[in-house]
C-alpha positions as CSV (number, residue, x, y, z in Angstrom):
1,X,125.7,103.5,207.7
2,X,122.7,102.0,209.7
3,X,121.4,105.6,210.3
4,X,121.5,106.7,206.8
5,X,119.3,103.5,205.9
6,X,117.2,104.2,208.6
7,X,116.7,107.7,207.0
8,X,116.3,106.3,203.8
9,X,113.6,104.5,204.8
10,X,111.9,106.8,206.6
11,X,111.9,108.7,203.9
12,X,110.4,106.1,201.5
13,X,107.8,105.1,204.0
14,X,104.0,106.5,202.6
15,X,102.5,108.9,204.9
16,X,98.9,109.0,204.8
17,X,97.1,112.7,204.8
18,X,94.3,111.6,202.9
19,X,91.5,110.3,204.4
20,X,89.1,107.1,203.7
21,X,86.7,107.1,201.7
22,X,83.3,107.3,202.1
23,X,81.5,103.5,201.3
24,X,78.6,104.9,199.3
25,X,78.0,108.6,198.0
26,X,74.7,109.8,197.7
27,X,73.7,110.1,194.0
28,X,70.3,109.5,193.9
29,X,69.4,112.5,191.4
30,X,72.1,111.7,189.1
31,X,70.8,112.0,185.5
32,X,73.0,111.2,182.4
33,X,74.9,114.3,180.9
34,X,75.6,113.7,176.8
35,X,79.5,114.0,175.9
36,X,81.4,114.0,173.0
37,X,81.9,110.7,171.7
38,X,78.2,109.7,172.9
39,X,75.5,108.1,169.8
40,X,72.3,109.2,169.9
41,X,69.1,108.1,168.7
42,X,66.6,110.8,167.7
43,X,62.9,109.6,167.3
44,X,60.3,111.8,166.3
45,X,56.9,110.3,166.3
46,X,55.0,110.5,162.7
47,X,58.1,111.6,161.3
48,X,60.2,108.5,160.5
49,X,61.7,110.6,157.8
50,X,63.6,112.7,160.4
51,X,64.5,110.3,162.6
52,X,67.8,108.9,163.0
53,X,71.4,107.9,165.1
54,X,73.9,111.0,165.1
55,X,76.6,110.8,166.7
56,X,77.6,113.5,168.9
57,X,80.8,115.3,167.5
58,X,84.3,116.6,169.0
59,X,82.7,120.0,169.4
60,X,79.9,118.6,171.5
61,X,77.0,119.5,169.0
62,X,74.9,117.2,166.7
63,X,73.4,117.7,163.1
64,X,70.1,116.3,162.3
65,X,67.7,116.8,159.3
66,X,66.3,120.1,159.5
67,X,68.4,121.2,162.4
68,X,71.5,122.1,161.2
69,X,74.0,122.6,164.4
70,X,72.6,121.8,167.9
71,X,75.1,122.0,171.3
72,X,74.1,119.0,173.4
73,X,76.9,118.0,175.1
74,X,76.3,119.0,179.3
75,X,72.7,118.3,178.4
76,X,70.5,115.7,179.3
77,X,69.0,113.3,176.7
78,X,65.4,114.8,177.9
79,X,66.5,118.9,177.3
80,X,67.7,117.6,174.1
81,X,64.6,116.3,173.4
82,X,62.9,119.4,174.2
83,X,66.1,121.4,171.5
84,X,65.4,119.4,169.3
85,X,61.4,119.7,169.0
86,X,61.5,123.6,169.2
87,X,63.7,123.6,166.2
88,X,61.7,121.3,164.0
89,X,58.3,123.1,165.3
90,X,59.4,125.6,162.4
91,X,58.8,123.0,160.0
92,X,57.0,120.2,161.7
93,X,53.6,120.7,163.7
94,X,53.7,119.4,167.3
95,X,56.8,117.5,166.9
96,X,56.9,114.5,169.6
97,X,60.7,113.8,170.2
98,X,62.7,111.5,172.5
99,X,66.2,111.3,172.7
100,X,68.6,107.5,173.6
101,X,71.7,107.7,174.2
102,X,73.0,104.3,172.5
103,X,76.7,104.3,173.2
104,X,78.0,106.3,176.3
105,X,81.4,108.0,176.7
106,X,79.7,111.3,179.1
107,X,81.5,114.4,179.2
108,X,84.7,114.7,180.2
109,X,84.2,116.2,183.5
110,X,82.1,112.8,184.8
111,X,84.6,110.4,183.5
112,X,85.8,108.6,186.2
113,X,90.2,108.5,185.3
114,X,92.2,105.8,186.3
115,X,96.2,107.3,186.5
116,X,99.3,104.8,187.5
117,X,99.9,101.4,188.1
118,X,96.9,100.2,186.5
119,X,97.2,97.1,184.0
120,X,95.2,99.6,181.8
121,X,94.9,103.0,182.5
122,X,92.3,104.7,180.9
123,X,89.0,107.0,181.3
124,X,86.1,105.4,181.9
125,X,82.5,106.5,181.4
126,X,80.4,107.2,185.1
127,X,77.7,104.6,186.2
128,X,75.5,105.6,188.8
129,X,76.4,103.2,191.7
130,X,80.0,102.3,189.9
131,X,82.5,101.4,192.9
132,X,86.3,101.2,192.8
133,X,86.1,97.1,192.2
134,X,84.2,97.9,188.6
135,X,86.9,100.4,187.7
136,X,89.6,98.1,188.7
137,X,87.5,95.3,186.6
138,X,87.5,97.5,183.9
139,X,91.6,98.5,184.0
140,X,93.0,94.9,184.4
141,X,93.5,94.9,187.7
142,X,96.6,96.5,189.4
143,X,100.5,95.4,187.9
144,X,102.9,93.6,189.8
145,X,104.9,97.1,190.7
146,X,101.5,99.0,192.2
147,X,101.4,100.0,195.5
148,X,97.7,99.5,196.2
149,X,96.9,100.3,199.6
150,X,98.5,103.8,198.9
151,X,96.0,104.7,196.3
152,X,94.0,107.9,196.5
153,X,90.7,109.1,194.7
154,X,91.2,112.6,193.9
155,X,87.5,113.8,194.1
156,X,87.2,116.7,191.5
157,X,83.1,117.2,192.4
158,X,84.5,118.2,196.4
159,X,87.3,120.6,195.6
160,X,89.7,118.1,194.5
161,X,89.6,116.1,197.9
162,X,91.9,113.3,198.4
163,X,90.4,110.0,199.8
164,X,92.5,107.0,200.3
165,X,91.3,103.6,198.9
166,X,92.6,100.4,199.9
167,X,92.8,98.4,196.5
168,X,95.6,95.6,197.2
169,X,93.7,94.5,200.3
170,X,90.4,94.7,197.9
171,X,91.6,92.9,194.6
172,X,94.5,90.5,196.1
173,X,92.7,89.9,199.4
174,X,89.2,90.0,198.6
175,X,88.4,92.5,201.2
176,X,84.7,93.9,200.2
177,X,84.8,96.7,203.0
178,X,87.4,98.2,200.9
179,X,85.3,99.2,198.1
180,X,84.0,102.0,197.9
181,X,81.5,104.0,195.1
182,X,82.5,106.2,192.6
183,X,81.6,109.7,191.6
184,X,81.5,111.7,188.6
185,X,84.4,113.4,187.6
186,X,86.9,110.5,189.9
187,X,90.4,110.4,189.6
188,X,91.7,107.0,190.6
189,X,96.0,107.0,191.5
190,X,97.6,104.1,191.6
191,X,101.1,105.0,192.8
192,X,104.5,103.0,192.3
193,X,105.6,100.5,195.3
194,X,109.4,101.3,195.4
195,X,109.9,97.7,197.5
């Protein structure tokens, strides 16, 4: 009897093959990619006529007066810019055009996911120097059931890497050197504490 709950144990016990992860990742040339979802506001100077907020559509392309279908999702605002001028230039001399992006959702690949035990799980848009604590802000905070110090990031941008992430000693503890940054494409997991 005390052997097989020994085994039993041993076989609920977490075993760690994931590493730590890194404190800060450096992102320093991260520029915004336009997803699905996104609003954008399309200026174009001397022309108030033509410019407007379009949102960007399920298939990841706009419409705009006198551009009929553009693709600008996995572009940045800028290259849309530069789309979006070539296209009027058939109708508009020198167009000037800039490109905000007024609501942000990002494409799917840079969302950062949060799976699990997760008050809310749900995908969250990527923010250059985001760290675990602001997704876990953003989520509700871990349940009563979570096992937080098994959590793993599944990085997708390294080959789907596992990392190990500390979040009950973070969030119930207030242990800072737990947190750690965020990259594009994240996958937070918040696995099940079974005691």
């Amino acid at each position: 009897m005390v052997a097989g709950l020994a085994l039993l144990l041993s076989a609920c016990a977490t075993t760690r093959s994931a590493t730590p992860a890194p404190a800060s990742v450096a992102l320093d040339d991260y520029s915004y990619i336009i997803g699905a979802g996104d609003n954008l506001s399309v200026q174009v100077w001397r022309n108030p006529e033509l410019s407007m907020s379009v949102p960007v559509r399920p298939d990841g392309k706009i419409s705009a007066p006198l551009v009929e279908e553009l693709l600008v999702q996995g572009r940045t605002p800028v290259q849309v810019a530069r789309e979006i001028e070539k296209a009027l230039g058939k109708y508009v001399r020198d167009p000037v055009v800039t490109v905000i992006v007024t609501n942000f959702v990002g494409p799917y690949t840079e969302q950062i996911r949060v799976v699990g035990e997760a008050a809310k799980p749900q995908a969250l848009p990527f923010k250059q120097k985001m760290t675990v604590l602001d997704v876990m802000i953003a989520v509700g905070g871990l349940t009563d059931f979570a096992a937080g110090n098994d959590a793993t990031i599944l990085r997708t941008s390294e080959g789907n890497k596992q990392y190990s992430v500390r979040l009950k000693d973070l969030i119930k503890r207030g242990d800072v050197s737990a947190n750690v940054e965020m990259r594009p494409g994240d996958i937070l997991i918040i696995p099940q504490s079974w005691f």
